[in-house]
N, C-alpha and C positions, 0 to 999 in steps of 0.2 A: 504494500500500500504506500501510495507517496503523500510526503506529507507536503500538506500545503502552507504558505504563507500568509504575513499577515493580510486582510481585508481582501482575500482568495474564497471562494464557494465549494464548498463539502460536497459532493452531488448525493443523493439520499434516496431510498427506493422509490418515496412518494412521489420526486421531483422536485421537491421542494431543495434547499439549499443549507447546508451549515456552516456558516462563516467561523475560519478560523484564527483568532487574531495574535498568534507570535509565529515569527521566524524563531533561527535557533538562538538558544541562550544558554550562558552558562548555569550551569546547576548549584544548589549546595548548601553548604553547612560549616560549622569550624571546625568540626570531628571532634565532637566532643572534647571541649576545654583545650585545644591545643588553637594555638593559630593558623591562620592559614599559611599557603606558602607563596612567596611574593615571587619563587622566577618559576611559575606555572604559569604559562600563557594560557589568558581567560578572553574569548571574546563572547560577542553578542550583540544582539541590535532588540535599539527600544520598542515599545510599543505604541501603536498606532492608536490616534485616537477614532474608537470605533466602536460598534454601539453591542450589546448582548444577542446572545450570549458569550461568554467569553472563553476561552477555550478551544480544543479539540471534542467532536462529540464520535465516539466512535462505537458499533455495535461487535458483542462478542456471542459469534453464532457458528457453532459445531466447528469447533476448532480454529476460528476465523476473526482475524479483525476487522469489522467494515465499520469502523469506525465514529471610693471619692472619698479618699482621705489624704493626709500629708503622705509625702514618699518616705520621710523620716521613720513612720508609723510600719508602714507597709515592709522596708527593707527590713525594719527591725522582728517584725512577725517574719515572715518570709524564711529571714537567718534563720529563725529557730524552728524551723521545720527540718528537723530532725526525726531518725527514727525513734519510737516506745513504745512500748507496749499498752495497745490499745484496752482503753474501758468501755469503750463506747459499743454499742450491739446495733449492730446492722441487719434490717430484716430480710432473710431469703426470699425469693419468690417461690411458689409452688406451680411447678410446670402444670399444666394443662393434658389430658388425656391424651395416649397416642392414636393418631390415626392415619388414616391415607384420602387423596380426594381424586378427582379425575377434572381431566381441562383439556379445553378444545384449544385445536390450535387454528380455527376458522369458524363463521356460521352460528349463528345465535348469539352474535357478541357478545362470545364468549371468551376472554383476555388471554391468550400467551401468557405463559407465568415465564418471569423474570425478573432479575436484582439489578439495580441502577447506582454506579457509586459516579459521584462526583470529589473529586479533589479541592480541597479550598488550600491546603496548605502542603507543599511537599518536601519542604527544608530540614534539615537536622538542625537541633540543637540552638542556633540561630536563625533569625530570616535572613537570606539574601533580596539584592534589591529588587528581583522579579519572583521570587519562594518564599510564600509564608510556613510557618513553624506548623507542625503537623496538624490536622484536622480532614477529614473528610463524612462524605454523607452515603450514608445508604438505605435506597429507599425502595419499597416494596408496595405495591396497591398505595392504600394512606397511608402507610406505616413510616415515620422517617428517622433514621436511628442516626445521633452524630456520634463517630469515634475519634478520641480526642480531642482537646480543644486548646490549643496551640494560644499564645499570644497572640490579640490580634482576628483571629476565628470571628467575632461578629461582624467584620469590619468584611471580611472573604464573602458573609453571608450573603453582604446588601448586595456584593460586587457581582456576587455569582446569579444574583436575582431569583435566588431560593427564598429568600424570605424564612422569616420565624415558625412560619403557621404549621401546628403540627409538630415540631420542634423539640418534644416532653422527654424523650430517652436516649440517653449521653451515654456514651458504651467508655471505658477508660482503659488501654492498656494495660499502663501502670505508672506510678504518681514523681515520673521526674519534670521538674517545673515548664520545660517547654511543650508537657502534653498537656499540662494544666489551667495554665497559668491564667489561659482564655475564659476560666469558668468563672472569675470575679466578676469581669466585664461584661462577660452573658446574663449572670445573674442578677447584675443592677440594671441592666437595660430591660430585662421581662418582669423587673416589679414597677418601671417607671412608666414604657412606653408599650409592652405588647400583654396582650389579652392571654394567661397560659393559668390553665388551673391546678396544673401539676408539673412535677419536673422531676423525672427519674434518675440518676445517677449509679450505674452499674460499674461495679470495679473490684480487685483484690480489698483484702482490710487494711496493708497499710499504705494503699493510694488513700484512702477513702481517711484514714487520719489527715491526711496530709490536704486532702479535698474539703474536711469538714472545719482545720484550720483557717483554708483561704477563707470558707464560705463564712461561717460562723464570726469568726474573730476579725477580718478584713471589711467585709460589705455589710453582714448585720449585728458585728460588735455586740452582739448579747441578744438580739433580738429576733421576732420571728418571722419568716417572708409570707407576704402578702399568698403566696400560694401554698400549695402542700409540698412540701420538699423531700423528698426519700430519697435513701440514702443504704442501697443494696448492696450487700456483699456477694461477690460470686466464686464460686468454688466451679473446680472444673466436673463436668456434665451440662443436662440442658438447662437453663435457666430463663427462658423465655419462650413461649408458644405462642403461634395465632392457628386461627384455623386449617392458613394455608403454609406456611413455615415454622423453623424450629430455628431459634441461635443456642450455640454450647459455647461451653467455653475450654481451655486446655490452658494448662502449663507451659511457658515459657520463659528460658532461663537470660537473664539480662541483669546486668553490674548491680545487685542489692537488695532486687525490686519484688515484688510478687507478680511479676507478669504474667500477662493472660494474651492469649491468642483466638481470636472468633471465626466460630464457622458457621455461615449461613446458610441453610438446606429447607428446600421446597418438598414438600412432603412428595411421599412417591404414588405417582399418578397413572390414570389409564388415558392413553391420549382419544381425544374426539375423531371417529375417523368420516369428514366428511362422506367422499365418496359412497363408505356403504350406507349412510344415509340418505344419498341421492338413488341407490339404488332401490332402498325401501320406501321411496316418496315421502322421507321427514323433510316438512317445510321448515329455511329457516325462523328461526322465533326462539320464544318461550318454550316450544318443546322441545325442542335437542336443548335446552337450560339444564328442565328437565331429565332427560337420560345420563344426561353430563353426573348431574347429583344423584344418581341412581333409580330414579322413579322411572315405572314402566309407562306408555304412553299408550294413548287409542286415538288412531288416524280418524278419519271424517268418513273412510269406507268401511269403518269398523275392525281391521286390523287392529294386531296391539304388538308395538316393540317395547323389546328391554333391552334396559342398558349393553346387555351383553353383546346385542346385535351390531351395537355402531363405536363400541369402547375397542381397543387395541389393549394390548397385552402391558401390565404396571413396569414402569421405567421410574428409573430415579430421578427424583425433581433436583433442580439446575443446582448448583452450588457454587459458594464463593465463600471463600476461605480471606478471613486478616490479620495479619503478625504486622504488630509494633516491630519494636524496639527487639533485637535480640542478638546471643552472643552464640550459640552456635547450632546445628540443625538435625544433628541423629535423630533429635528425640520430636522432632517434626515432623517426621515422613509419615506417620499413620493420621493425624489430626488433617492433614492437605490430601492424600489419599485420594487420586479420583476427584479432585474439584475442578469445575470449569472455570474458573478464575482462582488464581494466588496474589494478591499481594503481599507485599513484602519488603521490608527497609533493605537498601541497599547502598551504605553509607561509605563506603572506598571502594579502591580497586587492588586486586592484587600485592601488586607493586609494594601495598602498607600494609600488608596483612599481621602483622605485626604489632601495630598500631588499631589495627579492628579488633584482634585480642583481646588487647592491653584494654579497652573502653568499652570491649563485648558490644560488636556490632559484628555487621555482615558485608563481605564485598559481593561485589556484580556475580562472581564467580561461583561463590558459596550459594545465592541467592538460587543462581539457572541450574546448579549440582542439585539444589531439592526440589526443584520444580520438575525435572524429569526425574528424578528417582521416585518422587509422588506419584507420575503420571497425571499431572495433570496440565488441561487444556491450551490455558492460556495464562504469562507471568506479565504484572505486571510493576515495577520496581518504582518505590518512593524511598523520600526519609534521606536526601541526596547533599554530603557536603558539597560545597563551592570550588573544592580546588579541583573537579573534576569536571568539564566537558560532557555533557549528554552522550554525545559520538561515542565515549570512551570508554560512557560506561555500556552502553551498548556494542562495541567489538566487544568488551569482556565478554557478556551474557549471553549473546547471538550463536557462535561458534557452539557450544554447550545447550543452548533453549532456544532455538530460533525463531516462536511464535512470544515475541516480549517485545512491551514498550517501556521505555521510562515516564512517570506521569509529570504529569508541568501541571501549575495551578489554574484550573476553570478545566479541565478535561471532565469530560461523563465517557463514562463508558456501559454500556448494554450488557448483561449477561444473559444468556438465554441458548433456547435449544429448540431448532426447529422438528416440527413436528406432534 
């Protein structure tokens, strides 16, 4: 796929057009607390003033890319956000029954199931001057979940023209300040200016120390927010259900932290199969909704189908797997397993592996090593210091995964599976 530049037209199945607004840039991060290096030749070129959406918008289909107080106050808290042992009790969620559903993938509009992540932030550690500090969205039906929330994060919000609405469940890696740091600022802005009756916050227990610090002792100093605030700790298995998916969580090991790794899964389905429903005379509508959800039907000639007739054989529903922050990947290969999307930080190259080590990160290399040892579909690489070139880190990961992109901030990408 070529990539286009700025204020260039996407072409799109509909016809319609998606404007993509950067050429290349450089990538990045300081690599964790070190500095950058000053005789790495960095270019790039600015950005165009051009109107939303912003980004690359790209679909992932069967293997395929078609694409407010003193600061005195505040550092002085902040400092002391250290680890201890937590008093505080955080309530679990209690999953939801298991089951299975069935979806069509035409006729009776009836919706494609598929996961949409949008990127707002894809920087390590720091923002560079075109990467904000980690955050992204993923959304499902209404469902819209934010994972982490970077410095900076509401600000990605307005730009990406997602907007707040819907907004209420924050997913947290794990609690070092550049994932975090963005929850002060979200959470004075949804008690001042936006309409939210609740706000979920899912995470290990000692992010959620470190979360209830900002929250509590920074924005409401003692007091209580305007909405319900919860405050969930999550252990690895599932911890969130809807009707039509499941997010878990798993273990991931990174410099301190209790890190968590999410795997998003569409429950496993029987696909709608048009045709033998044109051959049984089901009009589209409401009845193939119908068969879809398992109820049998009676035509207008007095016929009756069942689901069985027009359903196709259960297939596993789409998946998308996301890893923060982390320091190395044996104990990844079963949680990514078979997903049609991996993200995943990839914060050097080679070259420093040594230095990814030492700070417990990932290069481009290690990143594409687990994505085919997973078998899974398609990789795509965030969480990017600065002293690297996109290009670069792309030779690393291509030779090794050659269905990868690296994400730039305002990219969407589709997950989904035809049929």
């Amino acid at each position: 796929m070529s990539i286009l530049r700025s204020g260039e037209m996407l072409p799109s199945r509909e016809g319609r057009g998606a404007v993509l607004f950067r050429g290349e840039e450089r990538t990045g991060c300081s690599g964790c607390l070190e500095e950058p290096r000053p005789d790495r030749e960095v270019r790039g070129r600015s950005l165009l003033p051009v109107e939303r959406p912003l980004g690359r918008s790209e679909d992932l289909t069967e293997g395929r890319f078609e694409r407010v107080m003193g600061m005195q106050t505040l550092d002085k808290i902040i400092a002391q956000m250290v680890y201890r042992p937590s008093t505080l009790s955080y309530p679990p969620l209690l999953p939801k029954a298991e089951g299975e559903v069935a979806c069509s993938a035409g006729g009776g509009g009836i919706i494609l199931p598929m996961f949409e992540i949008v990127f707002l932030g894809t920087s390590a550690s720091a923002p560079s001057a075109k990467r904000g500090l980690s955050s992204q969205i993923v959304k499902h039906d209404e469902f819209r979940f934010l994972i982490d929330c970077g410095e900076g994060t509401q600000r990605q919000i307005l730009q990406s023209g997602i907007g707040f609405k819907n907004l209420n469940h924050i997913l947290v890696t794990h609690g070092h300040l550049d994932h975090i740091l963005g929850l002060a600022g979200l959470l004075s802005t949804f008690m001042r200016w936006e309409t939210i009756d609740e706000m979920n916050i899912y995470s290990g227990r000692w992010a959620l120390d470190r979360i209830h610090d900002l929250l509590y002792g920074v924005v409401l100093r003692g007091g209580q927010a305007p909405m319900t605030l919860n405050l969930h700790e999550v252990k690895p298995g599932v911890f969130f259900e809807s009707d039509n998916f499941s997010i878990s969580a798993f273990p991931v090991f990174h410099r301190g932290s209790d890190s968590l790794g999410f795997r998003f899964e569409e429950r496993s389905r029987r696909p709608f199969l048009p045709e033998k429903a044109e051959e049984l005379g089901v009009p589209p509508g409401p009845v193939r909704r119908d068969l879809v959800e398992g109820k049998t039907i009676q035509l207008e000639d007095g016929r009756k189908v069942h689901p069985e007739d027009v359903l196709g054989p259960l297939k596993p529903g789409v998946c998308l797997v996301h890893i923060g922050d982390a320091g190395r990947t044996e104990d990844l290969i079963a949680p990514c397993q078979g997903a049609d999307a991996l993200v995943i930080e990839s914060t050097y190259l080679e070259e420093e592996a040594e230095m990814a080590r030492k700070f417990s990160h990932l290069t481009a290399k290690m990143a594409a090593e687990l994505a085919a040892q997973a078998g899974v579909r398609q990789l795509i690489l965030t969480h990017l210091s600065r002293r690297y070139r996109e290009k670069d880190v792309l030779a690393e990961a291509q030779p090794i995964f050659p269905n990868v992109r690296v994400a730039r901030d305002f990219d969407v990408f589709s997950i989904k599976q035809e049929g």
